[in-house]
N, C-alpha and C positions, 0 to 999 in steps of 0.2 A: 815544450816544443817537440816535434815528432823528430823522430830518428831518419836525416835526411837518407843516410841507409839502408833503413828497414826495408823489408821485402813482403811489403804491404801493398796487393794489387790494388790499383785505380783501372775501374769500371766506368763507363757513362753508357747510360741506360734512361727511358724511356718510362713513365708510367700514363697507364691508359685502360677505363675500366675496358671488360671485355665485351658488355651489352654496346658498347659505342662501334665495332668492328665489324660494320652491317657491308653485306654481300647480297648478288641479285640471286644467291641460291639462300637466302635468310629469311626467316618469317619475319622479318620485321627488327630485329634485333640481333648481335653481334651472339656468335656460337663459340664451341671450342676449338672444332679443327680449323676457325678466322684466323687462331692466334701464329701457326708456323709462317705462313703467308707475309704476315704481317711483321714477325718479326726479321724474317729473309729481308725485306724489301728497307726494314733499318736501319738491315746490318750496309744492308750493300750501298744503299744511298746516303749514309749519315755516319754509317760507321758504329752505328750503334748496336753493342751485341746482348744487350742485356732488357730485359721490358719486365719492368712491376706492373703487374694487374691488383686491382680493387678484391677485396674477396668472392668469393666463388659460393658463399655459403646460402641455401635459399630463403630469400624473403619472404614476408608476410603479403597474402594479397591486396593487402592494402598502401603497403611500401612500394616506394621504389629505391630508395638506401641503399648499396648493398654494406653498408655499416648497422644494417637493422636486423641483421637474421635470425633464424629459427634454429638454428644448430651450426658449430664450428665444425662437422665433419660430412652432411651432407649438402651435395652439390645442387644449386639452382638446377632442376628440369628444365628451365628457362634455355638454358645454355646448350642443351644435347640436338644435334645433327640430327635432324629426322631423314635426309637423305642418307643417314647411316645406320639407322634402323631396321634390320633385315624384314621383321613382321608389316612395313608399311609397304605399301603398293605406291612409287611415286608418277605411275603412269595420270595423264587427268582424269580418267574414270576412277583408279583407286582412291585418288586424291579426294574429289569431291563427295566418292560416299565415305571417307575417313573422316571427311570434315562435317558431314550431317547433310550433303544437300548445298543448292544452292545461296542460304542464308552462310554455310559457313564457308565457302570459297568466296564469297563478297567481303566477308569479317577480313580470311587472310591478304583479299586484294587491298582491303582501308590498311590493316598491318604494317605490309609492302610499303606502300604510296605516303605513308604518311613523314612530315619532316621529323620528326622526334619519334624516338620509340615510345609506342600506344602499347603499353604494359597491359591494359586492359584485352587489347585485343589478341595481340601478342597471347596471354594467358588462354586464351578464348579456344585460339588455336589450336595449338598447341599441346592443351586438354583433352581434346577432342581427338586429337591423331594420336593422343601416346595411347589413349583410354582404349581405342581402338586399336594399335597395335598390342598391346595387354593382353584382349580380349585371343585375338589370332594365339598369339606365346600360348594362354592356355591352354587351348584346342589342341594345335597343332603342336606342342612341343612337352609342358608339365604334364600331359593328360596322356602322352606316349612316353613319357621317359627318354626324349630322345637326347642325343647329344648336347645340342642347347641348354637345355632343360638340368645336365646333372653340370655345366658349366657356371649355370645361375647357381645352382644349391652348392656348388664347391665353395664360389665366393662369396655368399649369403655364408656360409659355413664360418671363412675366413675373419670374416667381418663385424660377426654376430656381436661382439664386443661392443660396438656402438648402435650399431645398424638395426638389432630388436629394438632396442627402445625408441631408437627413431622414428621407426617405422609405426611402432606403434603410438606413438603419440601423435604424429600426422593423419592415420586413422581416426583416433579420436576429437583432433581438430576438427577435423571433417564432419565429422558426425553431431559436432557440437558449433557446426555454423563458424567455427575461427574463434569461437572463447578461448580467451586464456585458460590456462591449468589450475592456475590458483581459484580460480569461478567453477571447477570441476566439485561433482560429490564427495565429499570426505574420502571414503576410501578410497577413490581413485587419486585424488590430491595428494596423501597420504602413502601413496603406491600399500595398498594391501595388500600380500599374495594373492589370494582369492579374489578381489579385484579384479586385479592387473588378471590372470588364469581367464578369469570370463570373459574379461574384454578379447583379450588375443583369439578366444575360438570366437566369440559374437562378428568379427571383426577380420579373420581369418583371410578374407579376400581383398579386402583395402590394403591389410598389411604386406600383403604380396604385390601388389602393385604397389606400393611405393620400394619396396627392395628390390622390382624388378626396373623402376626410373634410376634407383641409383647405381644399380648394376649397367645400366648402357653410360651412364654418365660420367663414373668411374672410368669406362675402357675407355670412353674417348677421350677423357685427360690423360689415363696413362699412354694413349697412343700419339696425343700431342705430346707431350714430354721428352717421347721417344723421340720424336722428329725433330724440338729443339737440341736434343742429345746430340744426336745425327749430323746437324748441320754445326755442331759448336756455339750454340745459341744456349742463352741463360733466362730462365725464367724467375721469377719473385715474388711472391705471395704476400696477401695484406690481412692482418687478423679481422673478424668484424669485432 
């Protein structure tokens, strides 16, 4: 029997994945900075200060799980604020040549409109605008060196602990249609030095774009974080 004594705090708290936390500024599906909002409005109306989210780790395209992931350290792109994206233009002319044209402002309006999140289109999107803001970052930012640019490579620096092999396995996902690794050729399966060395320069620019999705994605959890901090709000993480 528990120590009617102890000085064991009691919590109530809330869990809710965070693709359910859909806003009229959302492609379709629940983001990170949904979450302070959401958790304020908890606190204040229920008294609840505390909110478990579902894990955060990115799915497969063919999942919607998020108990199904691809890695415990990085974060669904699914999830990242494109209105927080400094390389996007989110004026409607930026928008619709970010989205490819009128086929892809129609995709994000089904996205929007639809009762359940359309993870299909959702991804569609989505793709389409980071790929494209990517593209900007390199031009405008790795290709000068400018401020941006040694802030990514600081953290990419930081990171590299996980974050290389991430990225480069992601790359070669890609490149192999979404095969599993274990259906990979021996030395890649295998991780051979000289493998793995070829792949990273063959591959050089996919593996920059995805360290550069987990770079925006990272800041705006740690800047949600901060704002749970801020207001005396608790957040809770779920392993996949």
């Amino acid at each position: 029997m528990a120590d009617p004594s102890s000085s064991a705090r009691r919590v109530a708290g809330v869990t809710v994945p965070l693709f359910s936390l859909r806003s009229a500024q959302g492609w379709g599906g629940g983001k990170i900075p949904d979450l302070p909002p959401f958790a304020q409005w908890m606190a204040e109306s229920a008294g609840i200060r505390l909110v478990q989210i579902l894990p955060l780790g990115e799915i497969s395209g063919t999942e919607t799980s998020p108990y199904s992931a691809l890695s415990a350290f990085g974060i669904d792109w699914l999830y990242i604020s494109l209105q927080q994206v400094p390389e996007l233009d989110s004026s409607p002319h930026g928008l619709r040549e970010a989205l490819g044209g009128d086929m892809g402002v129609a995709n994000l309006r089904r996205a929007k409109e639809s009762p359940r999140v359309d993870y299909e289109a959702v991804r569609f999107a989505k793709k389409r605008a980071l790929e494209w803001a990517f593209m900007h970052f390199e031009r405008e930012h790795l290709a000068r060196g400018s401020d941006r640019a040694r802030a990514f490579e600081m953290w990419s620096a930081d990171e590299r602990h996980w974050l290389e092999d991430y990225a480069l396995v992601r790359a070669l996902k890609d490149a192999r249609k979404g095969e599993p690794g274990w259906k990979w050729e021996r030395p890649l399966r295998d991780r051979e030095p000289w493998a793995l060395d070829g792949a990273r320069q063959e591959f050089s620019r996919a593996i920059a774009y995805y360290k550069y999705l987990q770079w925006l994605a990272h800041g705006q959890w740690e800047q949600c974080r901060a704002k749970l901090r801020d207001a005396g709000l608790e957040v809770m993480g779920d392993l996949p």
